[in-house]
Every structure is written in structure tokens, then in C-alpha cells.
C-alpha positions, -999 to +999 in steps of 0.1 A: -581+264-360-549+263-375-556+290-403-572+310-368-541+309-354-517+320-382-541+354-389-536+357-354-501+354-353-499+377-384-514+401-369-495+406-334-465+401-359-472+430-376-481+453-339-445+445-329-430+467-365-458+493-355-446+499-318-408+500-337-424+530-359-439+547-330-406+544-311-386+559-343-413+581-352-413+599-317-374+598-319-374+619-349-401+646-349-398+650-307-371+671-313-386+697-336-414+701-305-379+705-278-360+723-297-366+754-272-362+735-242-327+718-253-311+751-264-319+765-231-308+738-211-272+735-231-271+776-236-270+773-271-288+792-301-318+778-318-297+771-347-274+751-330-297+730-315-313+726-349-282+708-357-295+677-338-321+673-361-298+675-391-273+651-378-299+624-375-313+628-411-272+621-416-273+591-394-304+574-416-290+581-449-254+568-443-268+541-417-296+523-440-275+511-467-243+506-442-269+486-415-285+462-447-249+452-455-236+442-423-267+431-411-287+414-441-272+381-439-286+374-409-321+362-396-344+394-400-357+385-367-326+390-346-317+421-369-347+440-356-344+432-322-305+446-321-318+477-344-342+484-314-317+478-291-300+504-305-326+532-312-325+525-270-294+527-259-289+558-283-320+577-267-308+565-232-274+584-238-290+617-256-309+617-222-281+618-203-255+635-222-241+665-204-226+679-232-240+693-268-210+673-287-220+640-269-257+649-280-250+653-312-229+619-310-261+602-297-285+615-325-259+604-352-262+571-332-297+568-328-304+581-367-284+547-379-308+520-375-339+540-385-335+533-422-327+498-417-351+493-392-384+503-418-363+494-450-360+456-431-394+455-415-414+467-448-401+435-467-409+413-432-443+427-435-445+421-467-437+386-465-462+381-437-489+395-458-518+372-474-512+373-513-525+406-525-527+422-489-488+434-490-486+467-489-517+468-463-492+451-444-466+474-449-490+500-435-497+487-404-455+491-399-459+526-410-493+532-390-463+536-358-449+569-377-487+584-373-498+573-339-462+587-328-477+619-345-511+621-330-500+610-296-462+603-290-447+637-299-477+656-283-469+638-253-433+640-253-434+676-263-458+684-232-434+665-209-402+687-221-421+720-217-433+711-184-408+685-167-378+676-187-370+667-226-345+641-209-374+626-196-394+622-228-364+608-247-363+577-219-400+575-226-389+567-258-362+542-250-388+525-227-409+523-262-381+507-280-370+482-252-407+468-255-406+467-292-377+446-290-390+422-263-423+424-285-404+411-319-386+382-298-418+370-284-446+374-313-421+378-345-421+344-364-386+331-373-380+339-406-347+330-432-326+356-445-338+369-474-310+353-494-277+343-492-265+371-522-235+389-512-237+429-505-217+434-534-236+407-558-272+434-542-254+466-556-259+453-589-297+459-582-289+493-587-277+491-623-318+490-634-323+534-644-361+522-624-343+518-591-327+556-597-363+566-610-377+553-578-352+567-552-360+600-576-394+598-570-392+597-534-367+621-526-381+648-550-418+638-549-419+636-510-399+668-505-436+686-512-447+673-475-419+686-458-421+717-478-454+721-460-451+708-427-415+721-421-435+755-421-469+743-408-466+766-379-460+799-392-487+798-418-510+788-394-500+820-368-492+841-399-512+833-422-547+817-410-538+836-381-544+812-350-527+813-317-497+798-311-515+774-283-535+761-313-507+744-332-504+712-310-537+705-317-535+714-359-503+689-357-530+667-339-553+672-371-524+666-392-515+631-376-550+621-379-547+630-415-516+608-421-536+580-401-562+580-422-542+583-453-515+556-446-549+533-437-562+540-479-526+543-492-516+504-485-553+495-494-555+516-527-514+499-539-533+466-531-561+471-552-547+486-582-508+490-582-481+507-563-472+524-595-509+538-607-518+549-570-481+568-560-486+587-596-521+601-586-514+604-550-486+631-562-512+648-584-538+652-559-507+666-531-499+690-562-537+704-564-540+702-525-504+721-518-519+749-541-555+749-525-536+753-493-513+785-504-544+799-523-571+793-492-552+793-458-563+826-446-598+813-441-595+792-409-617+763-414-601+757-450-567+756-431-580+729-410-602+712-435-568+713-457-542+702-432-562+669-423-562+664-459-532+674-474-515+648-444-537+619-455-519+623-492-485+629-478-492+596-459-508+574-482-476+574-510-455+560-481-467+523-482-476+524-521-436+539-528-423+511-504-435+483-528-430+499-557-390+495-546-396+463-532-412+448-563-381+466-589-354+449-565-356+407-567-327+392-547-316+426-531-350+437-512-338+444-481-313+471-493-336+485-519-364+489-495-334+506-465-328+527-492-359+544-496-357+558-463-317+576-472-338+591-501-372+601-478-345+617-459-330+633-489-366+649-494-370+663-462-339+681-466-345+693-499-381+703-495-373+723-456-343+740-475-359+750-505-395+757-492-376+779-468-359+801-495-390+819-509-401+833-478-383+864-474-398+877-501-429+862-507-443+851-472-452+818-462-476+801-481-449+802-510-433+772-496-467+758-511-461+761-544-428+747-541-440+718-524-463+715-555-432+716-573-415+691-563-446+669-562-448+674-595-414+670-601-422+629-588-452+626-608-429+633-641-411+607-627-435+585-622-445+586-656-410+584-670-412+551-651-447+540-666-431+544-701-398+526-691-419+492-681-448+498-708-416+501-739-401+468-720-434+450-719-437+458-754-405+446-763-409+413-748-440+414-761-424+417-801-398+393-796-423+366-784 
């Protein structure tokens, strides 16, 4: 009965960090689906309102590390509960705001705890996990990012076209306001990770893996944002559907990440974190070329976007304990940090998948997408020699 309970426990544990990713998840891609509908309501240009999107990809990357070190000493427990706190009380004030400068101020706000929020919650999943079941753990956290996808930003997106946006941002402080009362009911009490000082968990990053890491993330995820940054016009351009037909491609495409994140977590369980990020990148590479070379025939273009979401999904959980395993003592931080350099790649691959397209159309952000997978895959190799030359090292002085 006892050993019942606990796997029972675990598992509405682990629900609680997947309503978290479904509120942050909505919180972040909402606004590409908006965009429109803020700009007209403020008067301002597309571009401008683009801005709010930009300004919480700042808010994770100088929030993660920040968040970790003010917040890391404390009970993991109580951490998440304030971070969702937070992620409310920002999307409660972007809903009101009557200006576009307090906007802005409330996206930087809201972007702070996301990093520390999944970089916090992967290593409490992870330690809730059955031996050899962590990073299908650390899956069901990320699972919230794809059912924000499939049903959250649909939803929220329909809601500002046809009501208000301010409306669908509440819906999402609602969502966060649950999570929080979720973690303090079903959330077990667990220590601090340790007692290290921040400064002692910098030294974490002295090990060249770390760098190679955080290098294989921002470079080798900056393929899937060089695809789905521009998802829309190769689909109207390109395969040539309506414009009505995207919601339900993105649809298609959340289904794929579903499904991927679902294998991802089970495939770094099975083999290692290290073996299956290195040929998830080399199938995205062959997949982002099969989708530039095949697009205009519809049903490829479907057939393709479920897929090539399933591979951009299933390296997030693997790449979580990948970090989490390279940073003993300093977890926590290691792990926040992922999510400044996930960031890093979507920035990177929107900005350079964009540049090609003047002159070559849009399926060229494609093959840079393949670029930069590929770009993680060397990495990911340069990382398998690091730790096979170590192991032979210890190894010869034995």
C-alpha cells in the first residue's frame, strides 16, 4: 500500500510542473498568435509589437541564472510556488496595462521566472523519478510546453481575435494561480539541493562540457525555430494552403512535439542523454532538408511538420539531463541555464533563418535550420571525444 501511494504521489507531483509548463508555455508563444490584435489595440506597428516578444526572451535569459541565485538556497517547493506567483501577477498586469511601455515592463517581468521555473522543476522531477525513469520524468514537466501548443495558444489566440487578448492573458494567470495552489498541495517537501554558495556553483562552469552543452542547445535548437518562426509563410507560400489552415498545421505541429517529447525522455532513459540528443540532431538535419526539398506537395508538408515537431521536441528532455548529469553540486543553475541558451537559439535561428529569404524564398530558412542542427551535432561529438579521452585517461592511470 505504501509503495501504491508513493507512485501515486509521484505522479500528481509531477502534473503540478506540467500545468507550470502549460501556463509558461501559453505565456510565450500566445503572443506570436495576438500580435495583430495588440498592435491594433495600442496603435502601434507590427514591429513594435514584436518587441514584446523579444523582451521576454530577455527576461528568461537574464532571469534564470539571476532567479537560481537568489532563490536556490531555499526549499524548491516554496521556490516554485513564488515563481508561479509571479508568471501571475506579471500576466495580470500585461492584461491591464494601458500603455505599450508598461507592457513591455510586464513581459520583461513575466519572462524572469520562466528559466528558473523549468531549470528548478527539471532537477525536482528528476529527483522524483524511479532510478533509470529520470528524464521520462523530466518529460512529463515539459509535456505542459506541448499541450499549451495543441490547445492553450489555439485557444487563447481564438479568444484575442474574437473577444479580447487581455482576456486570454488572465486565462493564463488563472492557469498559473492553480499551478501554484497545485505545487503546495501535491508537491512533496523536498531539501535544497545543497547548501553551496552561488559563487562556490559558478565554478561548475569552469568544465569546457558545460560550454559544449549550453553550445549544443543554443546552436543545435536554433534549427526548430528556424522552421517554425517561418512555419506560416511556407505553408501559404509555399505548399500553398489558406491562411485559415495554419491554426490547425500549428495543431499538427503540437501533436508532433507531444509525441516527440513522450519518445525523447524514454529514448535518454534507455540509452543515454548523450547518444540520443546526437541522433536526434541528425535526423532534424535530414528532416529540415526533406521539408525545404518537399513542401510544395501538401500532404508531405503535413506528413513533415508532425514530424519534424516530434524531433524538435524529443532533444528537450534528453539535453536537460545531459546538463543535469555534467553539473554535481550546482544542478539547479546548470539546468536554469539551459533555458538562457534555448532562448539564445530561438533568437539566433528566427534571425538568421530570416536573412535568406529575400533572395531565396522561404524554404531557405530550411537549410539553415539544418545548419545549425548540424552545427550541435559537431558538438555533440566534440563532447563524445572530451569524456571517451577522459575515460581513457582514468582508465591508464588505474
Amino acid at each position: 500500500m505504501k509503495l501504491l501511494k508513493l507512485i501515486t504521489n509521484t505522479k500528481i507531483s509531477l502534473i503540478t510542473l506540467c500545468l507550470g509548463g502549460i501556463s509558461l508555455g501559453m505565456t510565450e508563444f500566445m503572443m506570436m498568435g495576438v500580435l495583430p490584435d495588440v498592435a491594433k489595440t495600442l496603435s502601434i506597428s507590427i514591429p513594435s509589437a514584436g518587441n514584446l516578444i523579444s523582451i521576454y526572451a530577455l527576461g528568461v535569459i537574464i532571469g534564470a541564472p539571476i532567479m537560481v541565485a537568489v532563490l536556490g538556497k531555499y526549499p524548491p517547493k516554496k521556490v516554485l510556488i513564488g515563481l508561479m506567483i509571479t508568471v501571475a501577477s506579471g500576466n495580470i498586469l500585461f492584461s491591464f496595462a494601458p500603455t505599450y511601455e508598461l507592457l513591455l515592463a510586464a513581459r520583461f517581468l513575466v519572462g524572469l521566472p520562466h528559466g528558473a521555473f523549468f531549470g528548478i522543476g527539471a532537477v525536482v522531477a528528476s529527483r522524483l523519478a524511479d532510478p533509470g525513469s529520470e528524464a521520462k520524468s523530466v518529460s512529463v514537466m515539459f509535456a505542459g510546453l506541448t499541450i499549451a501548443n495543441i490547445i492553450g495558444v489555439p485557444l487563447g489566440t481564438f479568444i484575442g481575435h474574437n473577444v479580447s487578448w487581455r482576456i486570454s492573458f488572465l486565462l493564463v494567470s488563472v492557469i498559473a494561480l492553480i499551478t501554484a495552489a497545485s505545487i503546495k498541495l501535491w508537491l512533496p517537501v523536498l531539501p535544497s539541493q545543497s547548501e553551496t554558495k552561488f559563487s562556490d556553483s559558478l565554478k561548475v562552469f569552469k568544465k569546457p562540457e558545460l560550454w559544449i552543452i549550453i553550445g549544443i542547445s543554443a546552436i543545435g535548437t536554433g534549427g526548430l525555430f528556424a522552421w517554425i518562426s517561418y512555419i506560416a509563410p511556407l505553408m501559404t507560400e509555399v505548399a500553398h494552403f489558406s491562411s485559415n489552415m495554419i491554426t490547425p498545421i500549428m495543431v499538427i505541429a503540437g501533436l508532433g512535439m507531444a509525441v516527440g517529447n513522450f519518445i525523447g525522455g524514454r529514448l535518454a532513459d534507455k540509452f543515454s542523454p548523450l547518444k540520443t540528443t546526437s541522433y536526434l540532431l541528425l535526423a532534424m538535419i535530414v528532416t529540415l532538408i526533406l521539408v525545404a526539398l518537399l513542401s510544395h506537395i501538401k500532404i508531405a508538408a503535413i506528413l513533415l511538420t508532425f514530424i519534424t515537431g516530434a524531433l524538435a521536441f524529443a532533444v528537450i528532455a534528453p539535453m536537460q539531463m545531459l546538463m543535469i548529469g555534467a553539473a554535481k553540486g550546482a544542478e539547479m543553475l546548470a539546468s536554469s541555464s539551459m533555458q538562457a541558451s534555448a532562448n539564445t537559439g530561438n533568437a539566433l535561428g528566427a534571425f538568421l533563418g530570416g536573412m535568406p529569404i529575400a533572395a531565396y524564398g522561404f524554404t531557405s530558412p530550411q537549410y539553415v535550420g539544418a545548419g545549425l542542427a548540424f552545427g550541435g551535432f559537431l558538438l555533440c561529438m566534440l563532447l563524445t571525444s572530451l569524456l571517451n579521452n577522459r575515460t581513457k585517461l582514468k582508465t591508464a592511470i588505474a
